[in-house]
ZAMARGU-4260 file (C-alpha; in steps of 0.2 Angstrom, whole numbers, plus 5000, padded with zeros to 4 digits):
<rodrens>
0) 5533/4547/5158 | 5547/4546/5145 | 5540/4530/5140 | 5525/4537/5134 | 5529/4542/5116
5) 5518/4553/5104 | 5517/4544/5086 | 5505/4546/5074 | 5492/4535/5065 | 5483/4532/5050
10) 5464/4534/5048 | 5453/4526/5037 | 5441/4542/5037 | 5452/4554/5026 | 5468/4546/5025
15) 5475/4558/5038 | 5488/4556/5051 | 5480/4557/5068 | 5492/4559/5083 | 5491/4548/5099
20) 5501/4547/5115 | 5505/4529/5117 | 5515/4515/5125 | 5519/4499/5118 | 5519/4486/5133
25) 5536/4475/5131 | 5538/4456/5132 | 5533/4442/5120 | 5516/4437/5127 | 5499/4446/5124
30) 5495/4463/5134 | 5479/4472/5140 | 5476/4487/5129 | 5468/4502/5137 | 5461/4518/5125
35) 5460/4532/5137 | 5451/4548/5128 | 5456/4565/5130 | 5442/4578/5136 | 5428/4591/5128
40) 5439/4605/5125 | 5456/4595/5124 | 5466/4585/5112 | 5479/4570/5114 | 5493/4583/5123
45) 5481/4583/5138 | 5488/4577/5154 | 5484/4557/5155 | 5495/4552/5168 | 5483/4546/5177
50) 5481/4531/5164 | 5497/4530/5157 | 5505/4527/5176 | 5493/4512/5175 | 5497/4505/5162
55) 5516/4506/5164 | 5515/4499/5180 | 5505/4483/5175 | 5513/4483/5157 | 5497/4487/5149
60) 5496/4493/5131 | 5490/4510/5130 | 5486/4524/5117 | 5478/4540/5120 | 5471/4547/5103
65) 5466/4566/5098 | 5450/4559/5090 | 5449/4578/5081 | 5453/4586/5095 | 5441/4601/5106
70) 5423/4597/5100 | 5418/4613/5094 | 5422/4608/5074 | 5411/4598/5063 | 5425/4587/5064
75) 5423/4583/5080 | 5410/4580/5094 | 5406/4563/5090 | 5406/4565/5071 | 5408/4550/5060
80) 5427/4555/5060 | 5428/4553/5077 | 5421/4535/5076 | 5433/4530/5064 | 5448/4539/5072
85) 5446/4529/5090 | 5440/4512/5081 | 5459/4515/5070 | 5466/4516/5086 | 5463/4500/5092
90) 5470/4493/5073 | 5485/4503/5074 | 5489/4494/5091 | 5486/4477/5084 | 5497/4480/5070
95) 5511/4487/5083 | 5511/4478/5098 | 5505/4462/5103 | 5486/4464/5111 | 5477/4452/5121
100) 5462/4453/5110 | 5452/4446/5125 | 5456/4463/5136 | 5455/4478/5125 | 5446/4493/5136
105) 5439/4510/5132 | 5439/4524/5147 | 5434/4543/5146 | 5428/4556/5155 | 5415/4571/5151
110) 5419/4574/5134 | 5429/4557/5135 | 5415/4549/5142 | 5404/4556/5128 | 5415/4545/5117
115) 5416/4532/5125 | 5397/4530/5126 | 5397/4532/5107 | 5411/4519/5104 | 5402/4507/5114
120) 5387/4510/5103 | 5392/4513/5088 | 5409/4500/5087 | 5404/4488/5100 | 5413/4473/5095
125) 5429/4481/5098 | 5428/4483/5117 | 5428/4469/5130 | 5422/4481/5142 | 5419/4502/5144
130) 5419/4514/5156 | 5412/4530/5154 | 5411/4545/5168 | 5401/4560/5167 | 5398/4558/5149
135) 5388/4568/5139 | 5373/4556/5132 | 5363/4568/5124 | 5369/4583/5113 | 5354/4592/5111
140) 5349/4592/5129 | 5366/4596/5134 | 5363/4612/5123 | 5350/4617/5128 | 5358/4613/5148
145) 5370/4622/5145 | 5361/4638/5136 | 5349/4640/5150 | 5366/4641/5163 | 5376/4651/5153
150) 5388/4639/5147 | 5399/4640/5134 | 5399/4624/5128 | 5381/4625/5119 | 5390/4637/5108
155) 5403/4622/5105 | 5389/4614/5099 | 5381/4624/5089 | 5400/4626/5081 | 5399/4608/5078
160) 5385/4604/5072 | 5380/4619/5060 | 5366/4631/5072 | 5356/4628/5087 | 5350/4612/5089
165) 5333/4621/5098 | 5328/4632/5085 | 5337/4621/5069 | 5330/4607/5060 | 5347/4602/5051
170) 5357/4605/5066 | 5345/4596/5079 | 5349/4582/5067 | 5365/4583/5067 | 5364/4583/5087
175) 5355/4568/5087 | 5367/4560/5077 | 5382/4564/5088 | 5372/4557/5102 | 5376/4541/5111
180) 5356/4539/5117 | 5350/4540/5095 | 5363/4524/5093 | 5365/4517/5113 | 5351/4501/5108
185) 5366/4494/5099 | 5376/4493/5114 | 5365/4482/5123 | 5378/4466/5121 | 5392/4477/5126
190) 5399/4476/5143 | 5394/4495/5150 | 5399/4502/5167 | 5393/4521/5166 | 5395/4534/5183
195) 5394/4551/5187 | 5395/4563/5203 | 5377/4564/5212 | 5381/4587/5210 | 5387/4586/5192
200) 5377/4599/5183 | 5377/4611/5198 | 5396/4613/5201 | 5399/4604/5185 | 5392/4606/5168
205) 5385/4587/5164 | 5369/4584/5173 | 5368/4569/5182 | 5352/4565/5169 | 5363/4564/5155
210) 5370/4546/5165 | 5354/4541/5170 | 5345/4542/5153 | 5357/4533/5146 | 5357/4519/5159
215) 5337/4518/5154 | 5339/4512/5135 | 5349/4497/5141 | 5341/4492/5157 | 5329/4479/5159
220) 5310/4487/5161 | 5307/4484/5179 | 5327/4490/5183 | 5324/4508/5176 | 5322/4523/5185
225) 5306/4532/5184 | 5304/4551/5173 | 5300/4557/5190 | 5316/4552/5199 | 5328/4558/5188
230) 5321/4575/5187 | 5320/4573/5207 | 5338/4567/5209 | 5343/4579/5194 | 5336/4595/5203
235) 5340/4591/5221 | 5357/4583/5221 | 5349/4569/5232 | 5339/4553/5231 | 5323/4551/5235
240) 5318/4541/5252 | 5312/4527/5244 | 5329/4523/5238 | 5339/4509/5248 | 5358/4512/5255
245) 5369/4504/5242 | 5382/4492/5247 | 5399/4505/5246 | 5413/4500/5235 | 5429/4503/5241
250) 5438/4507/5230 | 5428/4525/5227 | 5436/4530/5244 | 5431/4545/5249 | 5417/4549/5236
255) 5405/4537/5244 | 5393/4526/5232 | 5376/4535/5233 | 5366/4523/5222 | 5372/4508/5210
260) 5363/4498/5198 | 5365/4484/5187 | 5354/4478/5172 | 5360/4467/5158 | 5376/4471/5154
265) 5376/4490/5159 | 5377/4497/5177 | 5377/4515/5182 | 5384/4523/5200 | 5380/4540/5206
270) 5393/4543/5219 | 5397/4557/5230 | 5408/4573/5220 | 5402/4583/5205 | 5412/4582/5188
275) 5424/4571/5190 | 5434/4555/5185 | 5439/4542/5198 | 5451/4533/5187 | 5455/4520/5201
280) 5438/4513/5200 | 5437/4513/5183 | 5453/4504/5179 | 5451/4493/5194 | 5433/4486/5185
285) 5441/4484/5168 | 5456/4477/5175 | 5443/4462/5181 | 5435/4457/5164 | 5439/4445/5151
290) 5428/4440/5136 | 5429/4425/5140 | 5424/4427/5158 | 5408/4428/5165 | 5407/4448/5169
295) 5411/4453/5186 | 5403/4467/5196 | 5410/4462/5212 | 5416/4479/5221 | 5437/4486/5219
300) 5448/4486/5231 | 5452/4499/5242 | 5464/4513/5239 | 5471/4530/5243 | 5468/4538/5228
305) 5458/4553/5223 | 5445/4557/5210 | 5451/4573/5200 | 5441/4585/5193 | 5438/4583/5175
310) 5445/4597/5163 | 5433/4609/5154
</rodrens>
């Protein structure tokens, strides 16, 4: 990957320099321009080969921000920085390569996928389309998830936000801010494709509620899923009977489609596998839209790669 180079950037937050890992596609006409976001605990030096191979191999612009770094600052976890960091991104690419304005793509995962739900709400005029996998939609909620399994990361969050968000006014504000679900209504003209692993929150650490609650605030009201259901589906890694088969996409392989559905301009996927990104999918869907396109939910292609576990 000696292509990817790391540079840095300036952001209109603080004046800092921010660091990115990024590729400038080459050639004289207009590129795509994917921003791929690093995970919870992670900054920019994470490994993003995944997305970075893509883009080399179909000379798509790329950059791969730190966005603040591991979320367990104030600075971080979907702060107001945060916001401004990614949304500089996408300026500092305009300004150094030439961008098709009409393909410009957000993608993350977990912590990623928290950002990218927060993007797409909170910047969404930047983003022909997102795709966010098992993203944290709900700070609080993931605190107290996370408390009540012994996980680490509600301490993260108490780091971040200044106390515990279950027993602090300030700080349960200040989780709610961070939330993509307190700003996601926004969102509703922004083209959303949002999945997760149907045992996620059993041998991962985002329940699979987290997806489906945020699919709720942009679905149509006869398209969302019922209180009831979640909490069935969430607790019992399995959907209830009435449920029909979904028609399988391809280009999940292995992790088979276990329920899809599309409302507006959002769709969600629960698929077979627990924390994890399929960046094949994911790519392959964003690959497909255009702003000035009709958007298109056909199903991907088929393909031999795997889905890989998403970092802490």
């Amino acid at each position: 990957m000696e292509r990817i180079k790391t540079i840095e950037y300036r952001c209109s937050w603080d004046n800092s320099m921010q660091k990115a890992k990024c590729f400038i596609a080459p050639g004289t006409e207009p590129r795509p321009l994917l921003v791929a976001l690093h995970t919870w605990s992670f900054t920019y030096e994470q490994d993003c080969s995944a997305y970075a191979a893509y883009c080399l191999k179909n000379n798509w612009n790329f950059i791969f921000p730190d966005f603040r770094g591991p979320n367990w600052t104030p600075e971080a976890c979907g702060s107001d920085a945060v916001v401004e960091d990614i949304a500089d991104a996408v300026a500092y690419m305009k300004q150094a390569a030439l961008v098709d304005n009409d393909r410009v793509y957000l993608l993350g995962g977990s912590g990623g996928g928290h950002a990218s739900l927060l993007l797409a709400a909170r910047r969404p005029e930047l983003w022909t389309a997102v795709s966010a996998w098992c993203a944290i939609s709900d700070v609080a909620l993931w605190h107290d998830q996370c408390a009540a399994a012994g996980r680490g990361y509600a301490e993260h969050i108490e780091k971040a936000c200044g106390g515990n968000p279950a027993e602090d006014e300030k700080a349960r504000a200040e989780a709610q801010r961070r939330s993509p679900v307190t700003h996601l209504g926004n969102a509703s003209r922004c083209l959303l494709d949002i999945s997760t692993g149907i045992h996620d929150g059993h041998t991962g650490s985002v329940p699979v509620n987290q997806t489906l609650n945020a699919f709720n605030i942009l679905a149509k009201p006869e398209d969302k899923i019922s209180a009831e259901d979640i909490a069935f589906i969430t607790e019992n890694q399995q959907f209830p009977a009435h449920y029909p088969a979904p028609v399988q996409d391809p280009s999940f392989g292995k992790n088979t489609v276990l329920f899809r559905r599309q409302s507006n301009l959002t769709r969600v996927t629960i698929f077979e596998g627990g924390h994890d990104c399929l960046p094949v999918p994911g790519l392959d869907w964003l690959s497909r839209q255009n702003r000035r396109q009709a958007p298109d939910w056909s199903e991907g292609k088929a393909s031999a790669s795997e889905a890989f576990e998403l970092g802490k």
